[in-house]
N, C-alpha and C positions, 0 to 999 in steps of 0.2 A: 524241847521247843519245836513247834512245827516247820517241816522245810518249804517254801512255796511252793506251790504247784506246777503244774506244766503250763495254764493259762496266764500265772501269774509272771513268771520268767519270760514268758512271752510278751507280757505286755510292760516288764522291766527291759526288754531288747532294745535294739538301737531306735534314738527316739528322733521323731521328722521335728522340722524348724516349727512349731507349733507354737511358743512364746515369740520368736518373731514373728509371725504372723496375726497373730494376738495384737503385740503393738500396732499392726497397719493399720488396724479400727481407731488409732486416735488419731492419723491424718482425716478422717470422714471429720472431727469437728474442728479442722479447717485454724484459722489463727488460735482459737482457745483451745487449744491442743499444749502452747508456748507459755500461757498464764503462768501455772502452775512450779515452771521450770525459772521464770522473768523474776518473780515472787521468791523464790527459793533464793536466787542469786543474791539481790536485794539484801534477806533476812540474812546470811552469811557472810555479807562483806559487815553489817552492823556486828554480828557479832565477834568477829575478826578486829576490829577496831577497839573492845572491849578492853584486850591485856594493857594495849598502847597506855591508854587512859590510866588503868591502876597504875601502869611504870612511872607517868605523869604525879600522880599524886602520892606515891612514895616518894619520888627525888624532890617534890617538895617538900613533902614533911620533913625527909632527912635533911635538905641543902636548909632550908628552914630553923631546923634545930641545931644544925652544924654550926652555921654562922654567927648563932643568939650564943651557941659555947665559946665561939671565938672572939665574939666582940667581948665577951667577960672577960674572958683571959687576957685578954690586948694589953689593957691597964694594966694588968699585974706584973707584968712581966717588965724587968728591972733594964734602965736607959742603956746599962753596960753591956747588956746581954744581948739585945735586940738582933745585933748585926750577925750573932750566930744561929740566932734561933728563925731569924723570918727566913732564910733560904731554905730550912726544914719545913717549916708550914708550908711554904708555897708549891713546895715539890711535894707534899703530903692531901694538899687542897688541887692538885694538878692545874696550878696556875701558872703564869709565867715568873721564870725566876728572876728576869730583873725589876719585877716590882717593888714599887717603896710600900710602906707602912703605911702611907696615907691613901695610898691605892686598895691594899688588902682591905683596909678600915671602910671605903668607901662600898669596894666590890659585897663586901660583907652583911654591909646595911642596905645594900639594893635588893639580894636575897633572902633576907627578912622581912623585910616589905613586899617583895612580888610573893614569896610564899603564900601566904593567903589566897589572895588572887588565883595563882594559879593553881592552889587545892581547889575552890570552887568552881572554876573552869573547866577542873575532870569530872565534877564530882557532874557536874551539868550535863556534861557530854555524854558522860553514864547515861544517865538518865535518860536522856534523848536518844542514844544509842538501843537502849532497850525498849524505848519507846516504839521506835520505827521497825525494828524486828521482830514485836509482841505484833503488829500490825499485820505485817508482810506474812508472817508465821502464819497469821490466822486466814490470809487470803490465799497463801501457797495450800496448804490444807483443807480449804473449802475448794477452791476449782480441781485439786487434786481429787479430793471424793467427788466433786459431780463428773468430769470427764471420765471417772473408772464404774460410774454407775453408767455413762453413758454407751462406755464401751460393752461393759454386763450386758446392758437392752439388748444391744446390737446382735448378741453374742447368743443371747437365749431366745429374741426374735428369728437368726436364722437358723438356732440348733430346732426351733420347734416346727420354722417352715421345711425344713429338711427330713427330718423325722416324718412330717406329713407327707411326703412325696416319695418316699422311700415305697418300695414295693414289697409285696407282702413276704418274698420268702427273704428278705433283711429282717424285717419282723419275727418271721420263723425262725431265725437262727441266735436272734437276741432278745435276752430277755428284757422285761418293762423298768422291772427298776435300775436293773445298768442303764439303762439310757436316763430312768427319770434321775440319775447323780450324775450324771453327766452334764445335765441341763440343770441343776443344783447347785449341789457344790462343789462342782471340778471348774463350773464358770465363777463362783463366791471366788475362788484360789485367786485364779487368775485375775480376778479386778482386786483384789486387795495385792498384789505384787505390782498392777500398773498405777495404782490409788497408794499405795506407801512405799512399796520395799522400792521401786524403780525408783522414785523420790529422792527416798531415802539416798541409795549408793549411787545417786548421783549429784546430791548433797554433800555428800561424804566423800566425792573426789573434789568439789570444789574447796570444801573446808579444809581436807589434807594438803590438794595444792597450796592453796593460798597461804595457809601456814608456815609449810617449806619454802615458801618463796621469800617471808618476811623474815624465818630466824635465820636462814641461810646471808640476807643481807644485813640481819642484827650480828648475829655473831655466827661464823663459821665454823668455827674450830669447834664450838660446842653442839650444834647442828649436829657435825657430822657423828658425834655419840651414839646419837639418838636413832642414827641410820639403820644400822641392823638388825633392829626389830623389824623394820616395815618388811624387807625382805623372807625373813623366816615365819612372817603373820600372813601372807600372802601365799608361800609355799602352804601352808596348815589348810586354809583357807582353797586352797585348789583339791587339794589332795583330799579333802571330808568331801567339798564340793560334788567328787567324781564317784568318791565311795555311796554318799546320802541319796543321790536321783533315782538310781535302782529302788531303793527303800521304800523314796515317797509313792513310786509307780505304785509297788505293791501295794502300799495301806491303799492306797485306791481302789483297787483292784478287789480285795477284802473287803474294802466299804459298797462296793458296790455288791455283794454278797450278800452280804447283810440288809441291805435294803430292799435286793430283791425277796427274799426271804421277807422281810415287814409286809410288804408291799402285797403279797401273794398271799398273808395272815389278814389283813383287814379285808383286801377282800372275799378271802374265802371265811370269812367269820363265823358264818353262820354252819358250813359244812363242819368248820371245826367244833365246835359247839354240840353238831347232832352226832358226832360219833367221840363224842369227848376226849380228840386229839389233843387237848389244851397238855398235859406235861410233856409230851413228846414234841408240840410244838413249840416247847420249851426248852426242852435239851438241844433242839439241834440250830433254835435261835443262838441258844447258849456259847455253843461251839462255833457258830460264825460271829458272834461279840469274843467270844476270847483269841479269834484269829486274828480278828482285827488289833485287840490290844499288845499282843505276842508282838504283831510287826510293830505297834506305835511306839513299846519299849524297844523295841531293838536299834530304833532311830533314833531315842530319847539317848540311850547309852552310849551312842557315838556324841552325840551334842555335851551329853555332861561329862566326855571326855574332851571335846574341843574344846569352850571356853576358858575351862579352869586353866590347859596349855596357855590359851592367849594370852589370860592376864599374868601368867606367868613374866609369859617374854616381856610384856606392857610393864610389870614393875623392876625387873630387871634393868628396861630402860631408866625407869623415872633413878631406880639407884646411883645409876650412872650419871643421869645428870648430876645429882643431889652431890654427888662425891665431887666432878671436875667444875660443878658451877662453884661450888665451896672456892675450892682451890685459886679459881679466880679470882671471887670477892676479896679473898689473904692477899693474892698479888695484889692486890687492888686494879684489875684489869675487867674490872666486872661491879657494875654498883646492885646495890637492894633493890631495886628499882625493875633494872635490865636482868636479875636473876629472879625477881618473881614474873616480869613479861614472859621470860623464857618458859618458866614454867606453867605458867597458863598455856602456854601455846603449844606446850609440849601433852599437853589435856587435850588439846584440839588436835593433836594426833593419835593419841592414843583412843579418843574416841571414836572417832571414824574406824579405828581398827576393830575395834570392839561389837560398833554397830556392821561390821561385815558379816561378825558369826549368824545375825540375825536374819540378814539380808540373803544370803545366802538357804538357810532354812527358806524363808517363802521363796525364791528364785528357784529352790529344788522343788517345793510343791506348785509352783505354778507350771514347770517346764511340762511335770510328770499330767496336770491337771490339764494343757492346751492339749499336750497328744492326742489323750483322749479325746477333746472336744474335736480336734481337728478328723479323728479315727470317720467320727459320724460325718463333719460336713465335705471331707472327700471321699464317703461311699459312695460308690455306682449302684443307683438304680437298675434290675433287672428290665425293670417295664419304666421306657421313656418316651417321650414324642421324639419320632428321630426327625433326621435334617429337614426342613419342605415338609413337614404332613400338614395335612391340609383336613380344616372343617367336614366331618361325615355330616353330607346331605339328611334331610327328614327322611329316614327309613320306613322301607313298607314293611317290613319285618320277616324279610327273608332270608333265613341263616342256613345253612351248611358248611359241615364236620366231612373233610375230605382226608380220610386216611391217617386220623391224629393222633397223635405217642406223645405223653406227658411225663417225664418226671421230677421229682423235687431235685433241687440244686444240682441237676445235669447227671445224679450219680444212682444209682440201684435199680431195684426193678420196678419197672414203670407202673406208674397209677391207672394210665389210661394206655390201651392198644389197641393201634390200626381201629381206631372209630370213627366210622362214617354213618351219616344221615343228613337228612334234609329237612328242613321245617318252613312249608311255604307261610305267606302271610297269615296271619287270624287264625293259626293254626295252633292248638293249644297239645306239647310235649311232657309228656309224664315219664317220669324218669324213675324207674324201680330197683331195690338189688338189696342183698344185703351191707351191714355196716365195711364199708371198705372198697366197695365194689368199686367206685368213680364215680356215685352221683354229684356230689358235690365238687366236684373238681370240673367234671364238665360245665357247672354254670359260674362257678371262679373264671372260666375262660371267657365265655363269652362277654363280661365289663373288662376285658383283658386285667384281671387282678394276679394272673401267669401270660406266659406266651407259652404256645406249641412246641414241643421240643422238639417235634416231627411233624410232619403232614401240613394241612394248613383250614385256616378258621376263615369264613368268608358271610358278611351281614351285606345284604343284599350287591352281591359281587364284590365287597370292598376290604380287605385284608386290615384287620383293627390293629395294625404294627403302619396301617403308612396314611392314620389319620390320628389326629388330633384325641386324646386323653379324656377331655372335657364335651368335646363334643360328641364323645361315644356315650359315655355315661352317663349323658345328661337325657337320654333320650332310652335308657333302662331304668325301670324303676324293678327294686330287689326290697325283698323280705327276709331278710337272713333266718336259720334256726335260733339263732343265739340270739334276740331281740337287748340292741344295745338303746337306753334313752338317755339325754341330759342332762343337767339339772339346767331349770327353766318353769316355764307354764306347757299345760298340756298343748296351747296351741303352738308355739314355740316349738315344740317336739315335732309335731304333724306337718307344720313349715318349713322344717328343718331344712329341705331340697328347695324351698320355693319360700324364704323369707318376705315378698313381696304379696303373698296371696292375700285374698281379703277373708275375711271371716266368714263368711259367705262359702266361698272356697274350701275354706277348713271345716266348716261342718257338713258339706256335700262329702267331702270324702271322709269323715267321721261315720256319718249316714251311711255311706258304702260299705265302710268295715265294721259296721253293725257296733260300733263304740260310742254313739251319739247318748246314746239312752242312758248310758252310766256315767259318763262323764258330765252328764245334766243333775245326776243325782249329788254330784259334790256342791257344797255351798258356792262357791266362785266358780264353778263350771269348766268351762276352756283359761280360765285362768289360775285354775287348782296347780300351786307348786309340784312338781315329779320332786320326789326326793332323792337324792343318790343314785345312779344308776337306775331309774324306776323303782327303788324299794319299797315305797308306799302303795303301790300298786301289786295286785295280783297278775298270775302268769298267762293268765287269759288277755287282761286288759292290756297291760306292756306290747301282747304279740297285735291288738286289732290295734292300736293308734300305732304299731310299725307299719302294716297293710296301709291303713289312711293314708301314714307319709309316704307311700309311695305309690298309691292311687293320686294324690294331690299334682306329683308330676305329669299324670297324664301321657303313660310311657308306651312308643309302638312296639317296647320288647319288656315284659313282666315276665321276673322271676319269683317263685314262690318256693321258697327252700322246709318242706315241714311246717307251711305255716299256720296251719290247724292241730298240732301239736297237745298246744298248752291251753285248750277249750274245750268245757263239756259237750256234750253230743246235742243240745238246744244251739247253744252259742257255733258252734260247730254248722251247724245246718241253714241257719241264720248267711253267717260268713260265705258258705259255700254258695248258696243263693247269689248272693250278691258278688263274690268275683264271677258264676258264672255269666253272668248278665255283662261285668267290667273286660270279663277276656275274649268276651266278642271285639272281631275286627283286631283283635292284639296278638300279636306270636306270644303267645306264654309257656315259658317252661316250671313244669310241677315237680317238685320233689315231694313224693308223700310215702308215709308206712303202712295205710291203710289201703288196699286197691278201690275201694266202695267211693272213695272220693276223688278218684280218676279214670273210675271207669267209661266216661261219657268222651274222653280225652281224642283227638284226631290219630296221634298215635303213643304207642306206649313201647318204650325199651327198657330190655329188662337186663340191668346189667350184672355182671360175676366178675371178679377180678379183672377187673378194668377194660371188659371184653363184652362187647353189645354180646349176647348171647339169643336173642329174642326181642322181635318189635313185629308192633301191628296194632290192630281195636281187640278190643277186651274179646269178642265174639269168634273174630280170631285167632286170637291168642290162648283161648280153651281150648281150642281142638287143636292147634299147631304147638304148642309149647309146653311140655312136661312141667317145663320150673313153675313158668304163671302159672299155669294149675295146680301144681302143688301150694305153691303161696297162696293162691284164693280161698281153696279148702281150709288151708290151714287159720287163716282168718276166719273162716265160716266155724271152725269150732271154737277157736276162743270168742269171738262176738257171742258164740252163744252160751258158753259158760258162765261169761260175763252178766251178760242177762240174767242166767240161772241165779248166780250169787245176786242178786240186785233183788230179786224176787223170790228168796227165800224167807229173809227178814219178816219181809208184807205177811206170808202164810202162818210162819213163826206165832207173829202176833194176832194173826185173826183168829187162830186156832183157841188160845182162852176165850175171846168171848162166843165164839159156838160153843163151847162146853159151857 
């Protein structure tokens, strides 16, 4: 069997108050937070009331039947004999022994007579009793599920507003599907422990009390029998309790494996599909479902050792009554009656013991389920508004990079060093290098989606650590390389930043990113479904309505990460056109792979392992810079290779029909 891992032990370690805090979401619904518990009490005192009732309607039937034998007998019994025999009855009837015969005779025929009566009286009271606790049952369990759905809302509204504000290297270090189980089913856990199991074992102390409370004042001496079960079901009870929480962490923890692994299978469906990884991503699904199940038996084997113990001790008790309530009934110090009350009531203890095992099981997966949840909403944000920042004014678009050193999570060697530049207003920066170099990290800084680990970032004098989050970003529009869409309508996607815009709006900057023309080609136009991720869509199309939605903000600082990429050289040229016309008057910075579409650029850096190594105009930068010149050439041959293959086909084919 497999041992857990090092994350997993980790995340079975000592665990924060996460199920109390949990509970603090049911003070937010204020009095109907009490229902649930009001209701519960209610339904428990009716059925506490229940034994009374059958004790009632046995000592009638018996006093009933006892009396109908005795008044037979009366007559028979010979004038001479009487004076010996009625101080036996009467001490045998536990009445008083100076009774006459005409007393007993009377006493006799009153409990024949009230018998009836008082059989239908329990039999009523039954009834009503079960009446009002089928009632109360069904409303303790309705407010109970809506207040733990209400608490789930709560719970997954702030797990996902949190998640959203988190900063991106939280994201870098966690993966998608641990969080999406987190916000799943670690929050499911926890509303079915505040929705039943709390309920529950707090049901289950009131039923326990109140039970001990009534046989202790029915009979003591037989109570106290019954005693040390509770004790040694209690001990069992802690002691799994302590062993099971570690356990439930890890199936968590496993589950969360496994899902990220599903998670990372749907969406890469298609990659896997084109290199026909499908049994490999099979086996090693495999292997995180059998991790999973590994730990689920190994919790399951402590539980179907727990139980069987309990009932153990639980009939062990009930024996024990069974033997000294006996014993009673003979003394006659105990009637049928008061020994079957006892023993219903003695059911009403052992039940509540019973339901601990249970209680316990979700109490240990809700505890292990809040940690987690709470893991996420007390992570610190890298990138926050700190104390007073304050609204970044409308920028002219004047950014400089003063001496800045970047690295991931404060540790290795740095992405970015000692980088300086300036990028006056309306100034359009093309940013060059190979894979790794720091292009992309340098325009991650500037929506501060990092902070500087050194040196410092300045938009028109104002350091984006001592303004406002919202008002920085809202005044960048960004094209990522990765072109992310929604699901929605296309115009829905291109609004995305600017839900208020008019139609009007969204097709001016459709128009701009040269998208207008094909999205008129679908039968509903701007109101054409995106499916999934933009699946329905080509990789051309997805990247110009990302350009649109972020032409529609109308931004004095455009980043364009590769964003001609995924477009032929028509569409290509089209696009190009029209941002050059959009990044007039705008500081834009260019990521691209081709230099032909930033050669026109204000200034161009050319970076190498995280180190401006060269900057200047293309003109420039031919005669001053080995590397740009090598890059350029080295495009001037594959462009024309390129060609070459594109235009061999053409010759291919003309060639049969000149012969």
């Amino acid at each position: 069997m497999e041992r857990p891992n090092k994350r997993e032990r980790r995340a079975a370690g000592p665990r924060n108050n996460g199920l109390r805090r949990s509970l603090q979401y049911l003070t937010h619904l204020k009095f109907n937070m009490f229902w649930p518990y009001i209701f519960m009490v209610i339904a428990t005192l009716a059925q506490l009331a229940v034994p009374r009732m059958v004790r009632n309607i046995l000592d009638a039937v018996t006093n009933g039947y006892l009396a109908q034998q005795v008044l037979t007998a009366l007559p028979k019994i010979p004038s001479a004999v009487v004076g010996q025999v009625l101080p036996r009855l009467l001490e045998a009837l536990d009445l008083p022994a100076t009774w006459s015969l005409d007393q007993l005779t009377a006493e006799m025929t009153s409990r024949q007579d009230t018998a009836p009566n008082l059989l239908i009286t329990a039999l009523v009271a039954i009834l009503v009793f079960a009446v009002v606790r089928g009632i109360f049952a069904f409303l303790q369990a309705y407010w109970a599920e809506r207040n733990s759905q209400s608490v789930a809302f709560e719970m997954r509204n702030d797990l996902f507003a949190k998640i959203q504000r988190l900063s991106f290297s939280y994201h870098d270090r966690n993966q998608t599907g641990q969080l999406m189980i987190r916000a799943t089913d670690d929050v499911e856990k926890v509303r079915l422990f505040i929705g039943q199991g709390l309920l529950q074992l707090l049901s289950a102390l009131v039923l326990l009390s109140g039970t001990l409370i009534i046989i202790f004042s029915t009979n003591a001496r037989l109570a106290w029998v019954a005693m040390p079960i509770l004790p040694i079901a209690l001990v069992l009870f802690i002691f799994f309790g302590i062993i099971s929480a570690p356990l439930f962490a890890q199936v968590q923890a496993r589950l969360s494996t496994l899902n990220t692994i599903l998670q990372e299978n749907l969406a890469g469906i298609r990659v896997i599909k084109a290199f026909t990884r499908e049994p490999e991503e099979e086996v090693k699904f495999g292997r995180a479902n059998n991790a999973v199940v590994d730990q689920q038996i190994r919790v399951a084997r402590i539980f179907t050792f727990l139980f069987p113990l309990v009932f153990l001790v639980a009939n062990l008790g009930q024996a024990s009554i069974l033997y000294f309530g006996g014993r009673q009934i003979i003394a006659g110090t105990l009637t049928i009656g008061e020994w079957q009350e006892f023993s219903l009531y003695l059911v009403y203890i052992f039940l509540p013991v019973a339901q601990f095992g249970f209680i316990i099981t979700q109490l240990g997966q809700a505890s292990a389920s809040a940690t987690r949840v709470f893991e996420i909403l007390d992570a610190k944000s890298d990138v926050t508004d700190k104390p007073g920042a304050q609204p970044l004014p409308p920028v002219t678009g004047r950014v400089e990079f003063a001496d800045v050193t970047f690295r991931y999570f404060n540790s290795g060697a740095p992405v970015l060093s000692h980088v300086s530049f300036v990028a006056e207003p309306g100034q359009t920066i093309a940013l060059l290098g190979a894979t790794g170099s720091g292009k992309t990290t340098i325009i991650n800084l500037l929506p501060r989606f990092y902070d500087p680990t050194e040196g410092r970032l300045l938009i028109d004098g104002h350091d984006p650590r001592d303004v406002t989050l919202d008002s920085l970003r809202s005044q960048i529009g960004i094209v990522l390389q990765e072109t992310t869409l929604f699901t929605g309508t296309i115009r829905d996607n291109i609004a995305f930043g600017k839900p208020d815009a008019t139609l009007d709006e969204v097709i001016a900057a459709a128009q701009a990113a040269a998208a207008h023309d094909f999205i008129q080609s679908f039968p509903q136009g701007y109101d054409t479904p995106v499916g999934e991720r933009g699946a329905t869509l080509s990789g051309g199309q997805k990247q110009r309505l990302a350009i649109a939605r972020a032409l529609l903000l109308d931004p004095r600082l455009l980043i364009l990460d590769d964003s001609t990429s995924s477009v032929d050289l028509a569409t290509e040229a089209k696009i190009q056109a029209a941002l050059d016309r959009l990044m007039k008057g705008r500081t834009s910075f260019v990521i691209a792979q081709r230099i032909s579409t930033v050669m026109a650029a204000d200034q161009i850096l050319v970076l190498d392992k995280g180190t401006v190594v060269a900057r200047g105009r293309h003109a420039d930068l031919m005669e001053d810079s080995p590397i740009y010149a090598e890059i350029y050439r080295s495009q001037l041959v594959s462009d024309a290779a390129a060609e070459t293959a594109l235009a061999e086909p053409a010759h291919a084919e003309a060639a049969p029909a000149a012969a």
